[in-house]
C-alpha positions in Angstrom: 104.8 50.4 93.4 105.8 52.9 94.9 110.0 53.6 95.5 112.6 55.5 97.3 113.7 59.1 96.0 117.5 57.6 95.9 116.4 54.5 93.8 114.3 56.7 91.4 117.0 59.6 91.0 119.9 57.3 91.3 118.5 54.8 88.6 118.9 57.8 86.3 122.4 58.7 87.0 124.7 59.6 83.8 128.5 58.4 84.1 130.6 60.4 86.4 127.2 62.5 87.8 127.3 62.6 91.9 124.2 62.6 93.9 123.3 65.3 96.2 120.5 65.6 97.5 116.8 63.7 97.1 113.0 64.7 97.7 110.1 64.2 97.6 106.9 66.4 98.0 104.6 66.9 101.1 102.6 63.9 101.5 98.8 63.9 101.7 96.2 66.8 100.9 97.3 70.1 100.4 96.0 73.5 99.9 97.6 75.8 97.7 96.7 80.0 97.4 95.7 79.1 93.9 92.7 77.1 95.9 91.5 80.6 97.0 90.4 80.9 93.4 89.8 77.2 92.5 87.6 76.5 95.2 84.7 78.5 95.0 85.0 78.4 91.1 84.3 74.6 91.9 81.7 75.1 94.4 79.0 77.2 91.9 80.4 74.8 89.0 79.4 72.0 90.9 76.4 73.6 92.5 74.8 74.4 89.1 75.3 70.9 87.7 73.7 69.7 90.9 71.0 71.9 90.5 70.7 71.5 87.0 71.0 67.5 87.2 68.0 68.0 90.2 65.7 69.5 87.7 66.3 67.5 85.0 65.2 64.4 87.2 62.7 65.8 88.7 61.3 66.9 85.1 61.6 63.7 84.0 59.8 62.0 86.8 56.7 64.6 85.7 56.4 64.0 82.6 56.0 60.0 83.2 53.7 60.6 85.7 51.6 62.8 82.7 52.3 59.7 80.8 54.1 62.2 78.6 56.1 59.6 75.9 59.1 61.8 74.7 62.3 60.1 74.6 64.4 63.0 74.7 62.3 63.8 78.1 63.7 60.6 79.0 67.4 60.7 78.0 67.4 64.7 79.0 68.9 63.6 82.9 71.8 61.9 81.2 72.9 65.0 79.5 73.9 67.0 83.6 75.7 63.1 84.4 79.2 64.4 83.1 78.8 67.7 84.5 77.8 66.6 87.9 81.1 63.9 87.7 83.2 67.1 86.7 81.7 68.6 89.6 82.7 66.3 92.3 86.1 65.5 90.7 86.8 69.8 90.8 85.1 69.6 94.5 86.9 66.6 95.8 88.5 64.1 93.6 91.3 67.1 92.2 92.8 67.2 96.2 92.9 63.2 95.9 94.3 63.1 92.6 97.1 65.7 93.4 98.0 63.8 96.6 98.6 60.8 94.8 100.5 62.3 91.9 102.8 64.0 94.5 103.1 60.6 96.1 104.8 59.3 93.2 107.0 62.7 92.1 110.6 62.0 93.3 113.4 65.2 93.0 117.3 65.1 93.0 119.9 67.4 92.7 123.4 65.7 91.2 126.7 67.6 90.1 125.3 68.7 86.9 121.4 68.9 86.8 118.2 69.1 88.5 116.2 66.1 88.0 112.2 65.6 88.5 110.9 61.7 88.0 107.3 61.4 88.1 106.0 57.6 88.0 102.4 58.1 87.5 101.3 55.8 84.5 104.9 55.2 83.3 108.4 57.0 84.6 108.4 60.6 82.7 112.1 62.3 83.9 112.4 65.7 83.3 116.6 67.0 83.6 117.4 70.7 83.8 121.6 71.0 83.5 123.1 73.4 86.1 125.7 75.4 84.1 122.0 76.6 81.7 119.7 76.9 84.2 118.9 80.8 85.0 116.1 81.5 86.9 115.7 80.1 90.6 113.3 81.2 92.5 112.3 80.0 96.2 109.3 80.1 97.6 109.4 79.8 101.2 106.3 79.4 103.7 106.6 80.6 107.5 106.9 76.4 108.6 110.2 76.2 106.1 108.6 74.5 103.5 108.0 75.7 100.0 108.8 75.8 96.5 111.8 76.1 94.2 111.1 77.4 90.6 113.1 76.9 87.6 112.6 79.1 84.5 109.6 81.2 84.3 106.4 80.0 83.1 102.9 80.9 83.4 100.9 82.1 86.8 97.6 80.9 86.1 95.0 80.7 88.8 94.1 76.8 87.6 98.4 75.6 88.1 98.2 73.2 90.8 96.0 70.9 93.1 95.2 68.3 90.4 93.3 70.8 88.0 93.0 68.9 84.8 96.0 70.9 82.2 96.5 72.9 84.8 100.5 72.3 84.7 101.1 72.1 81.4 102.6 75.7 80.6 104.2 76.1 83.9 107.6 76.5 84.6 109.3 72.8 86.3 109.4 73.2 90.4 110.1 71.2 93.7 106.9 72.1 95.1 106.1 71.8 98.4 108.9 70.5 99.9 110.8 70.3 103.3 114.0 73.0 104.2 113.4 74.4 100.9 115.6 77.2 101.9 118.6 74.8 102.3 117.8 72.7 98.7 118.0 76.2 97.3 121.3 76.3 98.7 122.6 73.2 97.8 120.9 74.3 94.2 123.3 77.3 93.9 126.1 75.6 95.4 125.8 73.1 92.5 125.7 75.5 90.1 128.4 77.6 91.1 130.8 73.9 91.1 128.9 73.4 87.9 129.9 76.0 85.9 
């Protein structure tokens, strides 16, 4: 089921802790510049398994027809199957994956921390506190949207879009969210009461 940014955030209020603001990320499929990479890595990934999967069945169907009774001519198309799923799922299935995991991401911003709930097989919260929190950095596209950045982390061309591990060394974020110049506000505004 999916909720309400305030219910999530404000479910997870401490004692004392105001609310001010809630989020939630752009809705539906996105490109990112890291698909600039990711794409056409996916495209000969999934290309060769295709291929690769092709030949294999087509092989197979030969050597029947020689009445050739090999069973590892036989079981040899099965070996391409998970690399033609991988395929499709780096193709396709990572844009509807990410779409559905942003669906269920919910931000907040309260008196003393940044908080980032994401409900996506069970509720994982992550809270950064204000008064410790250094690095902020905004990322800001031309429409007002953008990203907000907390800590550093990696850069790596596979962060984002649904890419299996991809997010695991990255630094937390708001991605792709609306007036992401004026959450960045309210961020250091928070931190300045904070402290």
């Amino acid at each position: 089921m999916i909720e309400s940014p305030d219910a999530v955030i404000t479910s997870n209020l401490e004692p004392g802790e105001r609310l001010l603001w809630t989020g939630q990320p752009q809705a539906g499929v996105r490109l990112r510049r890291t698909d600039l990479v990711q794409i056409p890595f996916s495209l000969l990934w999934g290309g060769f398994a295709f291929f690769w999967e092709y030949a294999a069945l087509t092989d197979s169907r030969g050597a029947h027809a020689a009445r050739h009774q090999d069973i590892f001519v036989d079981l040899f198309p099965l070996f391409g199957i998970p690399f033609v799923l991988a395929g499709l799922y780096l193709i396709f299935g990572r844009f509807f994956y990410d779409a559905w995991a942003r669906s269920r991401t919910y931000y907040g911003i309260t008196s003393t921390r940044v908080v980032i709930a994401k409900h996506l097989f069970s509720l994982q919260v992550k809270s950064l506190q204000l008064r410790t929190l250094s690095d902020v950095t905004l990322d800001q596209r031309g429409d007002g949207s953008g990203s907000i950045t907390f800590g550093s982390g990696s850069r790596n061309w596979w962060r984002g879009s649904g890419w299996p591990g991809g997010r695991r060394d990255s630094a937390p974020a708001f991605e792709l969210i609306e007036r992401a110049a004026s959450v960045y506000e309210t961020i250091r505004l928070a931190q300045r009461s904070a402290t």
